[in-house]
BASE-214545 format. One record per residue: x, y, z of N, C-alpha, C, O, CB in turn. Coordinates in pm, whole numbers. Each point is the difference from the previous one (the first is absolute). Glycine has a CB too. Layout:
<rs>
+--------+--------+--------+--------+--------+--------+--------+--------+--------+--------+--------+--------+--------+--------+--------+
|    n_x |    n_y |    n_z |   ca_x |   ca_y |   ca_z |    c_x |    c_y |    c_z |    o_x |    o_y |    o_z |   cb_x |   cb_y |   cb_z |
+--------+--------+--------+--------+--------+--------+--------+--------+--------+--------+--------+--------+--------+--------+--------+
|      X |      Y |      Z |      X |      Y |      Z |      X |      Y |      Z |      X |      Y |      Z |      X |      Y |      Z |
...
+--------+--------+--------+--------+--------+--------+--------+--------+--------+--------+--------+--------+--------+--------+--------+
</rs>
This chain:
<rs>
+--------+--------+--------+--------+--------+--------+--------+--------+--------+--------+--------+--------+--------+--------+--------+
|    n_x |    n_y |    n_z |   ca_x |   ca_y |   ca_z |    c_x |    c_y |    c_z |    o_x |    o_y |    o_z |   cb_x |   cb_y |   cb_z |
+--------+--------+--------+--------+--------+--------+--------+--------+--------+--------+--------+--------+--------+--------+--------+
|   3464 |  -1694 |  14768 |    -67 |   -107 |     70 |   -146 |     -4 |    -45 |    -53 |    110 |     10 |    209 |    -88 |    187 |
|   -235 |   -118 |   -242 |   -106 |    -27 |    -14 |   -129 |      9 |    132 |      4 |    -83 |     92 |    155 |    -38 |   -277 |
|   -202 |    162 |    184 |   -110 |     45 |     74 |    -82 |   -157 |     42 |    -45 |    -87 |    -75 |     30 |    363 |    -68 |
|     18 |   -271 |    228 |    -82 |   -133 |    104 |   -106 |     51 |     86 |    -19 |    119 |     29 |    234 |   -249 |      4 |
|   -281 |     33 |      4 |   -133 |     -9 |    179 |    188 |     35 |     65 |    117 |    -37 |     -3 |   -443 |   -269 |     22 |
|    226 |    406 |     34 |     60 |     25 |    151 |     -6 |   -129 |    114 |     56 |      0 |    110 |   -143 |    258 |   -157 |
|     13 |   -353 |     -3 |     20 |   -100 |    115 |     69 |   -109 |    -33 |     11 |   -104 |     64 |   -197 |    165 |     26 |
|    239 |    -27 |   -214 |     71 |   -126 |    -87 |    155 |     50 |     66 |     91 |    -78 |    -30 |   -265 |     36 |   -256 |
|    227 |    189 |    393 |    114 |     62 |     -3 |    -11 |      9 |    187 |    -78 |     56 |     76 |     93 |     89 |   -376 |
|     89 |   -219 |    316 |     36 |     13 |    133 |    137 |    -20 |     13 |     58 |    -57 |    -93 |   -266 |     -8 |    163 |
|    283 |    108 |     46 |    127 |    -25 |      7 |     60 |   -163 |     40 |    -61 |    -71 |     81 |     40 |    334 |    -27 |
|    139 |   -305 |   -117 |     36 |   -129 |     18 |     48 |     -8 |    118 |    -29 |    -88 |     82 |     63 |     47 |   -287 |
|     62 |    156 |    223 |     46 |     -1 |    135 |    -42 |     84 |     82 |    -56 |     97 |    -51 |    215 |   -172 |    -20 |
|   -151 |     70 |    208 |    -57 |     49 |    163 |    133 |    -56 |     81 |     43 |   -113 |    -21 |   -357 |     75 |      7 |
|    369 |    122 |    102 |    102 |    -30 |     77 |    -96 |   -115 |    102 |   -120 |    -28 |      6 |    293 |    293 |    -35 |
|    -49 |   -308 |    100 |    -10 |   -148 |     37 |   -120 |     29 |    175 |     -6 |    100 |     72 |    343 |   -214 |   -216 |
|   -390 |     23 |    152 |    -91 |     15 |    115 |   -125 |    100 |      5 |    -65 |     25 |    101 |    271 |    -89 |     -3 |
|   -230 |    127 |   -255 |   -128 |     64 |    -41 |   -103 |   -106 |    -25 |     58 |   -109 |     -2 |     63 |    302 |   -100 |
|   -263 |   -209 |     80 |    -45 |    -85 |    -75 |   -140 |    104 |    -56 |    -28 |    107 |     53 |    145 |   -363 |     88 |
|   -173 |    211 |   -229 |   -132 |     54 |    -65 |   -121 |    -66 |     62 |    -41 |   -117 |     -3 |    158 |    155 |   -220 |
|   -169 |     93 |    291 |   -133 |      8 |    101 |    -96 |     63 |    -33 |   -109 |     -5 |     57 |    220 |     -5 |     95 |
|    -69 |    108 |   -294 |   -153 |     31 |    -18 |     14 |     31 |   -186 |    112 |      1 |    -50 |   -190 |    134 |    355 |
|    -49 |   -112 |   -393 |    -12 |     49 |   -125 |    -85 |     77 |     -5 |   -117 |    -37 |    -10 |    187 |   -116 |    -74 |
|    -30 |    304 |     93 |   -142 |     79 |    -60 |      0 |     55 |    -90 |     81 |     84 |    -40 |   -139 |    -50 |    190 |
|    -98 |   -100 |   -228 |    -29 |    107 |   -131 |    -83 |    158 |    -16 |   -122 |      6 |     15 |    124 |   -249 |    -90 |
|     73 |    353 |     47 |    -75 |     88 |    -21 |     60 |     85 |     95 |     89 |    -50 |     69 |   -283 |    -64 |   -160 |
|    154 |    260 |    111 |     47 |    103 |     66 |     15 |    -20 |    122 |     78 |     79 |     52 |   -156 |     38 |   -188 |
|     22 |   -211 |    220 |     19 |    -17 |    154 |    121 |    -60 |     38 |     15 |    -11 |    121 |   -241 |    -11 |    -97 |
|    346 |    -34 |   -119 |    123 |    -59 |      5 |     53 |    165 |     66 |     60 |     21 |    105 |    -45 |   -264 |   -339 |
|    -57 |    336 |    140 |    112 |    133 |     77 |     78 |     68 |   -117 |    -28 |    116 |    -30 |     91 |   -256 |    270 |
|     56 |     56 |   -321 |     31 |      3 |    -66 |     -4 |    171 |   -101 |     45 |    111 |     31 |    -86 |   -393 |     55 |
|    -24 |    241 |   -194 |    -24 |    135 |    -86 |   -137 |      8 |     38 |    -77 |    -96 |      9 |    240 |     85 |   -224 |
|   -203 |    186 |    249 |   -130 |     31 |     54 |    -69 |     30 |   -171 |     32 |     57 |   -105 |     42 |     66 |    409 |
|   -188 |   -204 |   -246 |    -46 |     30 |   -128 |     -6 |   -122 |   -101 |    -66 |     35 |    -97 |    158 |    193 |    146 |
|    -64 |   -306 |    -56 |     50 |   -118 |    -49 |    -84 |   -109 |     20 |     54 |    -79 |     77 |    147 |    162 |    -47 |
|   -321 |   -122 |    -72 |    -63 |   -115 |     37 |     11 |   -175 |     -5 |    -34 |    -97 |     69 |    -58 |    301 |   -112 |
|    174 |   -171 |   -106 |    101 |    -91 |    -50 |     89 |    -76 |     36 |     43 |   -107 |    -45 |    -82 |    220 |    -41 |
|     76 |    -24 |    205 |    128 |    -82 |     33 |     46 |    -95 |    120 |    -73 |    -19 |     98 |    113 |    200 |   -214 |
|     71 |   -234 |    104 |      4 |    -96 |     88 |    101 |     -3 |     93 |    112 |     39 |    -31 |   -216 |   -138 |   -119 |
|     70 |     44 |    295 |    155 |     62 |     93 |     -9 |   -166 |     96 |    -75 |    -63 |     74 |     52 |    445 |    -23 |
|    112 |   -386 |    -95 |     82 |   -146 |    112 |     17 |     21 |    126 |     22 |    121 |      2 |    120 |   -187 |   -158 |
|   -136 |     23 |    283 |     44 |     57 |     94 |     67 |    -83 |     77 |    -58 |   -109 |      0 |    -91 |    252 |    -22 |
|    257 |   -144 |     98 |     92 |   -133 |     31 |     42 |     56 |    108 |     61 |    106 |      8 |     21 |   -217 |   -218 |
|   -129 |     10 |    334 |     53 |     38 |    121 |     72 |   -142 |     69 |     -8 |   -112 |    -51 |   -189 |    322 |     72 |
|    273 |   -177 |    113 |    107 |    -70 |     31 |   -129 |   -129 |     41 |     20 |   -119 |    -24 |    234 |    327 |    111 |
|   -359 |   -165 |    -34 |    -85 |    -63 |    134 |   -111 |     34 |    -86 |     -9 |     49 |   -113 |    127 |     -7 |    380 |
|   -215 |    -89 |   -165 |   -167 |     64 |      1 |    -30 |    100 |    136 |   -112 |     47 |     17 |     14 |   -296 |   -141 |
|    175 |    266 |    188 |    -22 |    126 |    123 |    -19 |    125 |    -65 |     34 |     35 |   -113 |    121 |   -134 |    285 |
|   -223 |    167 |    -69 |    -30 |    152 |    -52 |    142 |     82 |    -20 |     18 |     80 |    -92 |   -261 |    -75 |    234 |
|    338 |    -36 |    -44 |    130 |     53 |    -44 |     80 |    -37 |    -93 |    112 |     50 |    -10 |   -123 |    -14 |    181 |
|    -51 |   -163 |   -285 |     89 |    -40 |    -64 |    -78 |     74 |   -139 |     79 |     15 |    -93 |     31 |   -252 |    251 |
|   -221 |    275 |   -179 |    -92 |     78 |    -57 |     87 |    123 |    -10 |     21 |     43 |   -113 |   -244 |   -153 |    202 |
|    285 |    181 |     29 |     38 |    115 |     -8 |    102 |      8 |    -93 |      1 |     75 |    -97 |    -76 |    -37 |    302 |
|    172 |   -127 |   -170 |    114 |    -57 |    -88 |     -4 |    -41 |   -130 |    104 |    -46 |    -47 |    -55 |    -11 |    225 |
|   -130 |     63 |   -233 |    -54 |    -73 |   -131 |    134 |     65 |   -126 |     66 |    103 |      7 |   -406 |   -103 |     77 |
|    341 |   -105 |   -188 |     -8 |     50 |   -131 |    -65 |     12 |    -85 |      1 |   -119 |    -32 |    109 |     83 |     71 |
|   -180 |     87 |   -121 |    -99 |     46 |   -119 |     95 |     19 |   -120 |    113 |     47 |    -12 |   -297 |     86 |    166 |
|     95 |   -185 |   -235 |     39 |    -22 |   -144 |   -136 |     53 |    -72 |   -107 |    -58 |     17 |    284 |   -166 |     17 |
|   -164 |    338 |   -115 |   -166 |     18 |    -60 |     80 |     39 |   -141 |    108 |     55 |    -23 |   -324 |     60 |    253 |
|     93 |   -179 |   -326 |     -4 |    -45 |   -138 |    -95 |     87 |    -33 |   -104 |     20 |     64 |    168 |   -255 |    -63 |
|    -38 |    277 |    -83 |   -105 |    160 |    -78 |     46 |    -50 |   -155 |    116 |    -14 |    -40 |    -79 |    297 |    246 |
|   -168 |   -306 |   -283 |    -23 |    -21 |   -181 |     30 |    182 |    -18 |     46 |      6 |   -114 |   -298 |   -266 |     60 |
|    247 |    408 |    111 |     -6 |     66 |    -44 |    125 |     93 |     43 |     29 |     52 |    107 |   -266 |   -127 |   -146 |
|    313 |     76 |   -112 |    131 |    100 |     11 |     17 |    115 |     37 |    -81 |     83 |    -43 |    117 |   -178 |    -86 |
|     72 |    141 |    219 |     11 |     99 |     43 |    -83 |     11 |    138 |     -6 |    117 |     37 |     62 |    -47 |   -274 |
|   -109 |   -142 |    306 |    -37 |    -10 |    122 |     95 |     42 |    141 |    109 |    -53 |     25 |   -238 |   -116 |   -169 |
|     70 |    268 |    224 |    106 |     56 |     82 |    -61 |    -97 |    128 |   -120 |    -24 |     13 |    185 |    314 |   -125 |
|     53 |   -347 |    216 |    -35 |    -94 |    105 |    -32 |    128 |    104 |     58 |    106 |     21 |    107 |   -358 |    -78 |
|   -296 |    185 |    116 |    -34 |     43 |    144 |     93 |     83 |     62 |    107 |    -58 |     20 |   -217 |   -135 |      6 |
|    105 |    322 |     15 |     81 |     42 |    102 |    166 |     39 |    -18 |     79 |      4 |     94 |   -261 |   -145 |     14 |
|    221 |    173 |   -281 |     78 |     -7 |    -59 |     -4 |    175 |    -92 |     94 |     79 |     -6 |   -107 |   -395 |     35 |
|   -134 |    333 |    -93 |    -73 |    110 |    -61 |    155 |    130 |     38 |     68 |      7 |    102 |   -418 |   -105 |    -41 |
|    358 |    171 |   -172 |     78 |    121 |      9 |    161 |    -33 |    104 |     64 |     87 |     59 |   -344 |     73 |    -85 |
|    310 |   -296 |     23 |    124 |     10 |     51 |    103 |    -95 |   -105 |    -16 |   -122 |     -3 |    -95 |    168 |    269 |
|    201 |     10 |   -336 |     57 |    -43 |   -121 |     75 |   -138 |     78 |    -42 |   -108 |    -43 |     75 |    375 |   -120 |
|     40 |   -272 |    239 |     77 |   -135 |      9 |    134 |     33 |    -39 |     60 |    107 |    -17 |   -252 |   -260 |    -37 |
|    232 |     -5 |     39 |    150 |      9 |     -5 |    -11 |   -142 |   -158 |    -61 |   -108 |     -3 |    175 |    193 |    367 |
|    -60 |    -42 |   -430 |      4 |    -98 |   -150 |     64 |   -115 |     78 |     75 |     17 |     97 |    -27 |    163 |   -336 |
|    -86 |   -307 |    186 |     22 |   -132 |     38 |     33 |   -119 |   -102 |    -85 |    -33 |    -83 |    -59 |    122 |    252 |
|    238 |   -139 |   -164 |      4 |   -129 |   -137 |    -75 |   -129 |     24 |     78 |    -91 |     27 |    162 |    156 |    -83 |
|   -333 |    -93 |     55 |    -87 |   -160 |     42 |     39 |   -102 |   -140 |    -51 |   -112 |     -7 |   -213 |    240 |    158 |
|    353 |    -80 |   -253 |     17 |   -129 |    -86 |    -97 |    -10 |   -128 |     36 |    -65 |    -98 |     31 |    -54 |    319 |
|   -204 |    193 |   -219 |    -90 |    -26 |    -58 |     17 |     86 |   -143 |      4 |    123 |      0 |   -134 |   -189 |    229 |
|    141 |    -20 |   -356 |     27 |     97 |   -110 |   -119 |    112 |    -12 |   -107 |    -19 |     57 |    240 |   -176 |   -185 |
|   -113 |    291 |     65 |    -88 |    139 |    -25 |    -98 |     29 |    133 |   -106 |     62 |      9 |     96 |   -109 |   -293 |
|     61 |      1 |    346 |    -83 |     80 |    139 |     62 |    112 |     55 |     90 |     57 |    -62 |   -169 |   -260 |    140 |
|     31 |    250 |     60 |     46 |    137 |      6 |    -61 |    -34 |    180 |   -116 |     -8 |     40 |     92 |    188 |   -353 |
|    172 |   -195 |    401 |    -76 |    -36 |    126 |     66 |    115 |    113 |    120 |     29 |      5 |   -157 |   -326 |    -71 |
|    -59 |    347 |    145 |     69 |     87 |    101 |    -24 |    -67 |    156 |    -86 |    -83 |     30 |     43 |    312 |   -199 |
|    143 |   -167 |    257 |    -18 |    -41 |    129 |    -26 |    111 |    107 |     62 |    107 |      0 |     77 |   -293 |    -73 |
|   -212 |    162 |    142 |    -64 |    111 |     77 |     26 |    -19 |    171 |    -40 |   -106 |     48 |   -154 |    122 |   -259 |
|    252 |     75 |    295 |     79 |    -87 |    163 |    -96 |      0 |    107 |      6 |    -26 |    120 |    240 |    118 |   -143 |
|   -363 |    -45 |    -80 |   -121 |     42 |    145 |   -159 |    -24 |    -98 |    -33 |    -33 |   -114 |    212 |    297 |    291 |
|   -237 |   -229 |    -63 |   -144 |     89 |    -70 |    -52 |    113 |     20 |     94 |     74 |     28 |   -152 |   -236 |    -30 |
|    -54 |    230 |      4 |    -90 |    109 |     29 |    -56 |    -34 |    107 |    -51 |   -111 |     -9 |     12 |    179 |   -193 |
|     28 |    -18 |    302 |    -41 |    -42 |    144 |    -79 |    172 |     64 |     45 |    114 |     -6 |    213 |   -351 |     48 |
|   -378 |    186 |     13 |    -94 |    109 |     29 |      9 |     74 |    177 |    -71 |    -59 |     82 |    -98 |    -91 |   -291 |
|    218 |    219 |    241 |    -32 |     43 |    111 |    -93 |     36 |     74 |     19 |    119 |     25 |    111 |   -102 |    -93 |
|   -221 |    -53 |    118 |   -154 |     21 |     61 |     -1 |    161 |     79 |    -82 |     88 |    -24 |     44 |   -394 |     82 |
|    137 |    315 |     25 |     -2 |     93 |     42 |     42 |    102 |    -66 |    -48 |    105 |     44 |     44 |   -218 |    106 |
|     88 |    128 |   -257 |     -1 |     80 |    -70 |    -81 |     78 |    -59 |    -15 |    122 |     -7 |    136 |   -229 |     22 |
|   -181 |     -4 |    -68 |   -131 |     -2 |    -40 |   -120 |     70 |     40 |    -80 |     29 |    -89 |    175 |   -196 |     59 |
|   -109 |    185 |     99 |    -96 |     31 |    110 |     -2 |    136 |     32 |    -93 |     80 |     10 |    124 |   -290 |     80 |
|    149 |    227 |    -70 |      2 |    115 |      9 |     63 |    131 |    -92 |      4 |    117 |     39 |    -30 |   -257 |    148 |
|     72 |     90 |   -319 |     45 |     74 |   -102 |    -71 |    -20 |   -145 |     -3 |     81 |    -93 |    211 |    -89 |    233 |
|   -273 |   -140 |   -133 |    -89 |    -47 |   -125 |    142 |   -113 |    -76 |    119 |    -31 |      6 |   -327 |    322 |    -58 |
|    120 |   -306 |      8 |     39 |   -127 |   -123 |    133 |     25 |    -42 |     85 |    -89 |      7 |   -316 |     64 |   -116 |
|    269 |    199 |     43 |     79 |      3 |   -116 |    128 |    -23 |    101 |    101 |    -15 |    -69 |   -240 |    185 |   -140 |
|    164 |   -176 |    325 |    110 |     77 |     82 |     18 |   -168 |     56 |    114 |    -20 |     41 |   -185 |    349 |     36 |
|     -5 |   -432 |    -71 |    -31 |   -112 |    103 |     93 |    -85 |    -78 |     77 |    -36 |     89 |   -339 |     61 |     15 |
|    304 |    -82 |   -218 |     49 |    -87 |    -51 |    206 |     -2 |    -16 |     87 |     78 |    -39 |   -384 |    -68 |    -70 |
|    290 |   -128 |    158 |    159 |    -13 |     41 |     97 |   -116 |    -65 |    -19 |   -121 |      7 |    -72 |    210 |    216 |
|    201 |    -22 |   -289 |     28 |   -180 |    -50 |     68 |    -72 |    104 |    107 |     51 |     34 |    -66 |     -5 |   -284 |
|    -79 |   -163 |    315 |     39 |    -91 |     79 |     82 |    -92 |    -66 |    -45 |    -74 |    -87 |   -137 |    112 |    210 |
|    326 |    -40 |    -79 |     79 |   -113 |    -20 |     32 |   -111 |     85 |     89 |    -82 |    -21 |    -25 |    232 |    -92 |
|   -171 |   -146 |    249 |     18 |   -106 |     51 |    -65 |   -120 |     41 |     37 |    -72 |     93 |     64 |    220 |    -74 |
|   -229 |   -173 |   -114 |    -76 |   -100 |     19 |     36 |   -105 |   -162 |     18 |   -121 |    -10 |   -222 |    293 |    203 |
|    204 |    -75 |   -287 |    -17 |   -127 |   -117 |     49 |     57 |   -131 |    -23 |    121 |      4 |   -198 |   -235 |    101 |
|    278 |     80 |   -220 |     85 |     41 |   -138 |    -32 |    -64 |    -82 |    -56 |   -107 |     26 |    224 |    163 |     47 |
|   -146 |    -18 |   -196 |    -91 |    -63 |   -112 |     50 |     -8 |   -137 |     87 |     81 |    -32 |   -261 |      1 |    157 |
|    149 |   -133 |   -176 |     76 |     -5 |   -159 |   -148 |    -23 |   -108 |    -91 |    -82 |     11 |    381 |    -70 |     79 |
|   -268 |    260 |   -193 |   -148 |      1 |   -130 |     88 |    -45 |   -135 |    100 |     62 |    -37 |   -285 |    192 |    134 |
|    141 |   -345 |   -150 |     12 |     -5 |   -130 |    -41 |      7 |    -85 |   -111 |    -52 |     10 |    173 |      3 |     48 |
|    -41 |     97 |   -190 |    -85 |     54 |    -87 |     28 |    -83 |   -141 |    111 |     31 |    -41 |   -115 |    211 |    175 |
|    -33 |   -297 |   -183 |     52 |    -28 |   -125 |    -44 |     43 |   -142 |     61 |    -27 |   -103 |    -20 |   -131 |    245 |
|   -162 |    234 |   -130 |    -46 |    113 |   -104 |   -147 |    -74 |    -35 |    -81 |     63 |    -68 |    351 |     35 |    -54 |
|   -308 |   -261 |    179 |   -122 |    -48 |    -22 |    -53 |    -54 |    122 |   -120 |    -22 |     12 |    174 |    -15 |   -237 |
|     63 |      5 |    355 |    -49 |    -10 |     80 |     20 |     77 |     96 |     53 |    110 |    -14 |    -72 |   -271 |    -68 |
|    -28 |    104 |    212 |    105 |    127 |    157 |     25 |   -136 |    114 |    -79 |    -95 |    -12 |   -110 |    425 |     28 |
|    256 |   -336 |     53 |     45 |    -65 |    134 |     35 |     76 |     57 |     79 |     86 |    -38 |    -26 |   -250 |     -7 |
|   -129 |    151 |    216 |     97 |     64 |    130 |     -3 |   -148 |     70 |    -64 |   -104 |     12 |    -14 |    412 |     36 |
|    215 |   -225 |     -4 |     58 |   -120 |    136 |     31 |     56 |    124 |    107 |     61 |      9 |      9 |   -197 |   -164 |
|   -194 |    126 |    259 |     -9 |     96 |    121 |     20 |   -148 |    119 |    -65 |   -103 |     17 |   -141 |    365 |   -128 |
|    330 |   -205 |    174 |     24 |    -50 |    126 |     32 |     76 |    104 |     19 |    119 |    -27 |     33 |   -273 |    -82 |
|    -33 |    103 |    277 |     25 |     77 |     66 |    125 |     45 |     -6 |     72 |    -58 |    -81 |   -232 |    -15 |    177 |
|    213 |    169 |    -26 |    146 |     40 |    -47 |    148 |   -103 |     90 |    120 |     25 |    -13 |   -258 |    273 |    -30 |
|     84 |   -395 |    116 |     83 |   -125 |     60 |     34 |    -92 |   -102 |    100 |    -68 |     23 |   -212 |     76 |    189 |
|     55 |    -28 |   -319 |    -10 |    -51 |   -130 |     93 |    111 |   -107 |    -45 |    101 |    -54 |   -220 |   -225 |    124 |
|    404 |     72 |    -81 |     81 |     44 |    -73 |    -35 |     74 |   -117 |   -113 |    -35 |    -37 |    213 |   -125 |    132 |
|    -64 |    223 |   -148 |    -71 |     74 |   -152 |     93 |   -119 |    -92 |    -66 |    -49 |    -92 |     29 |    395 |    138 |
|    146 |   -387 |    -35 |     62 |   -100 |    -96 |   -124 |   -160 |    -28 |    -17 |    -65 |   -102 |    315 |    176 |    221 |
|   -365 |   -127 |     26 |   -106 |   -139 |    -74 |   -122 |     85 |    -38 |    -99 |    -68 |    -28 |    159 |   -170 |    197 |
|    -79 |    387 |   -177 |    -84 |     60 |    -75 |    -11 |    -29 |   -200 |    -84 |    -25 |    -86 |    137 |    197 |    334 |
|    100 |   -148 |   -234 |     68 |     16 |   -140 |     -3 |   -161 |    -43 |    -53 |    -26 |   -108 |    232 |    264 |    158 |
|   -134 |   -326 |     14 |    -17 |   -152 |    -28 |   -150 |    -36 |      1 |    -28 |    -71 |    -97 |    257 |     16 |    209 |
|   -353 |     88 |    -15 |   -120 |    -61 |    -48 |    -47 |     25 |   -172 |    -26 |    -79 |    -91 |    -38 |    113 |    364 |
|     69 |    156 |   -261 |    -20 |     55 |   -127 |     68 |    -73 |   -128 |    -64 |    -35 |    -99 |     42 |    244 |    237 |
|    163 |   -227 |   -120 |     39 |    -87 |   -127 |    -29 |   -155 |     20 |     40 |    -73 |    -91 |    151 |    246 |     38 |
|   -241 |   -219 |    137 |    -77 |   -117 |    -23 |   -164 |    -10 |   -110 |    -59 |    -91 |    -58 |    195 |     67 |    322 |
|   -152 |    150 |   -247 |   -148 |     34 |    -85 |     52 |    -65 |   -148 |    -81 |    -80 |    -47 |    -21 |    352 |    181 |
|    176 |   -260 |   -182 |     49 |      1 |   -153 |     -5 |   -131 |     27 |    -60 |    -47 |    -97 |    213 |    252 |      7 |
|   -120 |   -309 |    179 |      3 |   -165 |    -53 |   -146 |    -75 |     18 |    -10 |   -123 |     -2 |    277 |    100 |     86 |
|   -372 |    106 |    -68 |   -113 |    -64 |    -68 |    -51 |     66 |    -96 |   -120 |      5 |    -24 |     72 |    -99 |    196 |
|    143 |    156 |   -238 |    -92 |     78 |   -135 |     47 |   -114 |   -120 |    -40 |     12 |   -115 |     59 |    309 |    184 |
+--------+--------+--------+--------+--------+--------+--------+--------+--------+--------+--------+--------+--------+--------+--------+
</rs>
């Protein structure tokens, strides 16, 4: 695949009753830490704060091999999204911090993988990176369908 603007690459499809509410450029999308570059879609049902919670994110990274937010040191499960020479995994949770743990054992002991707020899919294609992070009410199958929507605006 030829290398594009990250803002030239968004997904065609979004399951039905999402719409696009926000575009951010640069590390405050969430996305890849570290990443100033990049770009994250965010598509919620509403404009309520609970529909915020619910969101889907789509973040666009120009730089390969990018690990998604909250993903770091947990391998996944291999995934087919359709996309020639890519390389996409799916992940059923995130890294989630315990305060009290925290507090009272330190940092190394505090971190938990949570499978019940949100799951994610990274793709890699060796020039670019995509994550696709939804909550986990949001099927992992329209995970796999947004992601291979990426390929019909390239």
């Amino acid at each position: 695949m030829a290398i594009q603007s990250q803002e030239t690459i968004s997904p065609s499809y979004i399951p039905g009753g999402f719409g696009l509410r926000n575009i951010i450029r640069g590390s405050e999308g969430g996305g890849f830490p570290g990443d100033p570059q990049q770009v994250t879609y965010v598509y919620t049902r509403g404009w309520s704060r609970s529909d915020f919670r619910s969101q889907i994110s789509v973040h666009v990274s120009l730089s390969p091999g990018g690990t998604l937010a909250g993903t770091a040191r947990r391998p996944g499960t291999p995934v087919d999204v359709g996309i020639a020479g890519s390389r996409a995994v799916y992940h059923d949770g995130q890294w989630r911090l315990d305060p009290a743990i925290a507090a009272s054992r330190g940092l190394d002991e505090a971190f938990y993988w949570d499978t019940s707020l949100r799951h994610s899919i990274t793709i890699q294609d060796g020039q670019q990176t995509y994550g696709i992070r939804a909550d986990i009410e949001i099927a992992a199958t329209e995970l796999v369908k947004i992601a291979r929507s990426l390929k019909s605006v390239r």
